[in-house]
C-alpha positions in Angstrom: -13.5 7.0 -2.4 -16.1 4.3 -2.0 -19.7 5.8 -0.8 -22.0 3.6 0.9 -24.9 2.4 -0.7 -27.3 1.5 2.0 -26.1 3.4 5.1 -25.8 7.0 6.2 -21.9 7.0 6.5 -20.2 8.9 4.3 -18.1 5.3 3.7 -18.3 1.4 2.8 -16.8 -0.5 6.1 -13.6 -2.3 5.5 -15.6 -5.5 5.4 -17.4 -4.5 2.4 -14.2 -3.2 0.7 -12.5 -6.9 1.5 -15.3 -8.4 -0.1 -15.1 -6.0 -3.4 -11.6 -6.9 -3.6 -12.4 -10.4 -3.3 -14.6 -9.9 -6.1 -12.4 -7.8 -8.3 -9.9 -11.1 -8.2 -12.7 -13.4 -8.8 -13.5 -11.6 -11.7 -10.3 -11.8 -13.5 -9.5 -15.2 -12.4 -7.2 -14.8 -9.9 -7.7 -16.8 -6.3 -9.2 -14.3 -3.8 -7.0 -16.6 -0.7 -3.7 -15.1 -1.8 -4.6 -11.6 -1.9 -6.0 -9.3 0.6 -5.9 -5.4 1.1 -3.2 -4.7 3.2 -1.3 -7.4 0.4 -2.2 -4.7 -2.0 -1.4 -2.0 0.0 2.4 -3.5 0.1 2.5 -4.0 -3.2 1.4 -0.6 -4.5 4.1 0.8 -2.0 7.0 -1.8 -3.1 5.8 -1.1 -6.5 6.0 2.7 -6.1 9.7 2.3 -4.2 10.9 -0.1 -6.6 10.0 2.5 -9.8 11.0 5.6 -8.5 13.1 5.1 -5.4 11.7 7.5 -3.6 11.9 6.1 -0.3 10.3 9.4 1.4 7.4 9.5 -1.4 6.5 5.9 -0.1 6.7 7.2 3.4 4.4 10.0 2.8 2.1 7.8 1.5 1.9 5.1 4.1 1.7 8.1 6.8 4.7 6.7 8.5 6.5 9.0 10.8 9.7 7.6 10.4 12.3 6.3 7.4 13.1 2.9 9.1 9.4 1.8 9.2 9.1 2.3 6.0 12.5 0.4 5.2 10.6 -2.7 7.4 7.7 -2.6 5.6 9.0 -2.5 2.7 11.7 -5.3 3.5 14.3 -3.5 2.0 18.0 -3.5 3.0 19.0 -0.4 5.3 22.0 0.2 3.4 19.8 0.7 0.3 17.3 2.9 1.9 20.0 5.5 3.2 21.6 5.4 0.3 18.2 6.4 -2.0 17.5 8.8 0.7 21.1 10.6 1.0 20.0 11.4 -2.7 16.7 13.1 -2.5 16.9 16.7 -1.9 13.7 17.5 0.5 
């Protein structure tokens, strides 16, 4: 997704993506402190959950191996989770 521009790697190290992202909020005003990647990974995945409710979508996409790490991460209630996932037809 993001090719290096001054190495042979086929990728930018996660250094240099942290410091894009710190950029990208710069940019549009934001304050780089309170944001980070793995914040945005969260909230893509909370946001993703929370739209759909697709708990097992979420957990595909965060490559976790099981439901109740996802329901951690996430910081949703269990209760909810099984009940979402009781729903979906796989």
């Amino acid at each position: 997704m993001f090719p290096s521009r001054f190495h042979d790697r086929s990728h930018i190290s996660t250094r240099q993506y942290g410091r894009l992202v710190r950029d990208w909020l710069t940019a549009i005003g934001l304050e780089p402190s309170g944001y980070g990647t793995h914040s945005l990974r969260r909230t893509k995945a909370a946001e993703i959950y929370r739209k759909t409710g697709n708990l097992r979508a979420v957990q595909l996409l965060l490559g976790h191996t099981k439901a109740d790490s996802t329901v951690r991460y996430l910081g949703i209630e269990l209760e909810d989770a099984l009940s979402i996932a009781e729903r979906i037809d796989i």
